[in-house]
C-alpha positions as CSV (number, residue, x, y, z in Angstrom):
1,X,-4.8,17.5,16.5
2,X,-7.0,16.4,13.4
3,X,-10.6,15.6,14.0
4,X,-10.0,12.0,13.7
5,X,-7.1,12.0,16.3
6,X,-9.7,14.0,18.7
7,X,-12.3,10.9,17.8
8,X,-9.7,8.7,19.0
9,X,-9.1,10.3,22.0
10,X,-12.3,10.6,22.8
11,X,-13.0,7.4,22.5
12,X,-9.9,5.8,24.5
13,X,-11.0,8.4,27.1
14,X,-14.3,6.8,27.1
15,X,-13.2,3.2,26.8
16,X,-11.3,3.6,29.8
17,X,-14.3,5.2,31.5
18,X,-16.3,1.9,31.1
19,X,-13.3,-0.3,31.9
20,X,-13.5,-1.6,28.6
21,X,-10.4,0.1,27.7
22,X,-7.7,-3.0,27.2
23,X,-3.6,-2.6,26.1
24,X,-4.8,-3.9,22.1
25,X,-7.0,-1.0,21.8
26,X,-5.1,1.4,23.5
27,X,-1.9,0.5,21.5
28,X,-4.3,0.7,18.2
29,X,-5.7,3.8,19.0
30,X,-2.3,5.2,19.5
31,X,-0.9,3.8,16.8
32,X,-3.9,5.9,15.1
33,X,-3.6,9.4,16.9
34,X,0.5,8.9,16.1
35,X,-0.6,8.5,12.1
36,X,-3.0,10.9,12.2
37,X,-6.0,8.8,11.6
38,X,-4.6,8.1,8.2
39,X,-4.6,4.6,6.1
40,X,-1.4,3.5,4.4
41,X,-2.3,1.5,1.0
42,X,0.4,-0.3,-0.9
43,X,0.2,-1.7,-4.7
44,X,2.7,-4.2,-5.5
45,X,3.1,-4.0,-9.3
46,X,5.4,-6.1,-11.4
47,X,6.6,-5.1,-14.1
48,X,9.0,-6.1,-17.1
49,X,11.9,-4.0,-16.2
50,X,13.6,-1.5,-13.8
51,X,11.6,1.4,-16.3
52,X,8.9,3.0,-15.1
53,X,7.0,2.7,-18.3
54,X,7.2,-0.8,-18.9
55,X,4.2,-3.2,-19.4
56,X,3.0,-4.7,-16.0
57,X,3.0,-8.8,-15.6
58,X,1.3,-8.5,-12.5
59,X,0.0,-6.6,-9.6
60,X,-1.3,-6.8,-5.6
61,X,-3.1,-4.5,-3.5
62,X,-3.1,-3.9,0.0
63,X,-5.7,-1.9,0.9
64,X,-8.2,-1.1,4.2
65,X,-5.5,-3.6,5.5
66,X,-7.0,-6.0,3.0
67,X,-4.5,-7.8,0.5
68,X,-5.7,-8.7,-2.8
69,X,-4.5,-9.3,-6.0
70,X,-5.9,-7.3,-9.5
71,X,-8.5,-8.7,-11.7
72,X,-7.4,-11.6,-13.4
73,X,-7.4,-10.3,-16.9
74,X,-4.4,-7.2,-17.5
75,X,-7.2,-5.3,-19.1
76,X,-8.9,-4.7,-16.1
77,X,-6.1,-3.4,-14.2
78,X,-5.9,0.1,-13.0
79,X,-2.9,0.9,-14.7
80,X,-0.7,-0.5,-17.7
81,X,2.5,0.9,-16.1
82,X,4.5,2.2,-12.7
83,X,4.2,5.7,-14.3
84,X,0.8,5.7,-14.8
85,X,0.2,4.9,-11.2
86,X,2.3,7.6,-9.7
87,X,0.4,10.0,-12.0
88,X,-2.4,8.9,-10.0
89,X,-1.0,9.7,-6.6
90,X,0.9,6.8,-5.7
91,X,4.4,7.2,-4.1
92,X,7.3,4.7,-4.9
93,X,8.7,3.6,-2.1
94,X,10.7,0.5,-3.1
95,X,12.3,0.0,-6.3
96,X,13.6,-3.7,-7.8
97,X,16.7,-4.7,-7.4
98,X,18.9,-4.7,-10.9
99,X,21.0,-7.5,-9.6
100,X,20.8,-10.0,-11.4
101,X,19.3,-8.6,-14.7
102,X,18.0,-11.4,-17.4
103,X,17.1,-10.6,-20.8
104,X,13.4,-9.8,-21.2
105,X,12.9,-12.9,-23.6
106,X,14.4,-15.0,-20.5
107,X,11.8,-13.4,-18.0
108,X,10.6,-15.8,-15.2
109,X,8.6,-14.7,-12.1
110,X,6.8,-11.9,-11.3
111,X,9.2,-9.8,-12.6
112,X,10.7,-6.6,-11.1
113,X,8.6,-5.0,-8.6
114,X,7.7,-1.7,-7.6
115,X,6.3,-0.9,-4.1
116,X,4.3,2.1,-4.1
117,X,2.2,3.4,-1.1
118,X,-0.7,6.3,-0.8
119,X,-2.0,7.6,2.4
120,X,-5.5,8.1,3.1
C-alpha cells in the first residue's frame, strides 16, 4: 500500500474508533485506498477537427473535482492544440465522433472534442 492508502486507513480505523465513522465516508475512503489516493483530472478541448493538431475553439477543465472553463481569451489557454496537451502528460481517452462531418467553413458548436485525463 502507498502512504496515502495507509493515511486512509488509518484514518477510517480511527473514525470508526470515535463512532464518527458513517457509510459516505467509509465508501469515500474506499473509493480512495481502491485509486490509490490518486486524483483523476479531465480537460475537455474542442477543437476544429478530428486532427490532433488543429486550432482549439474551446476548452473545460475538471480539476480537484472542480469544473471550470479556460480563460476567456484563446491566448491564455494552456495549449493551442490536442497534441500539445498530450506532450504535456495528458492521456486521450475519448476521441469525437466523425459522424456527421461538416465542412470547417460550416462549423457550429463547440466543435469536435477530445477528452483527455491525467492522474495525480
Amino acid at each position: 500500500m502507498t502512504r496515502v492508502q495507509n493515511d486512509t486507513a488509518s484514518r477510517l480505523v480511527a473514525e470508526l474508533k470515535a463512532g464518527r465513522l458513517t457509510p459516505e465516508s467509509l465508501s469515500q475512503g474506499l473509493a480512495e485506498i481502491a485509486a490509490g489516493g490518486r486524483r483523476q483530472d479531465l480537460l475537455f478541448l474542442q477543437a476544429r477537427s478530428t486532427g490532433l493538431t488543429a486550432g482549439l475553439v474551446g476548452m473545460a477543465l475538471l480539476e480537484d473535482g472542480e469544473l471550470a472553463e479556460g480563460p476567456f481569451d484563446p491566448d491564455d489557454w494552456p495549449y493551442r492544440n490536442v497534441l500539445e496537451a498530450i506532450r504535456d502528460g495528458w492521456r486521450v481517452i475519448s476521441f469525437p465522433s466523425k459522424a456527421p462531418l461538416v465542412p470547417d467553413d460550416d462549423l457550429c458548436g463547440l466543435g469536435f472534442e477530445f477528452v483527455l485525463e491525467r492522474w495525480r
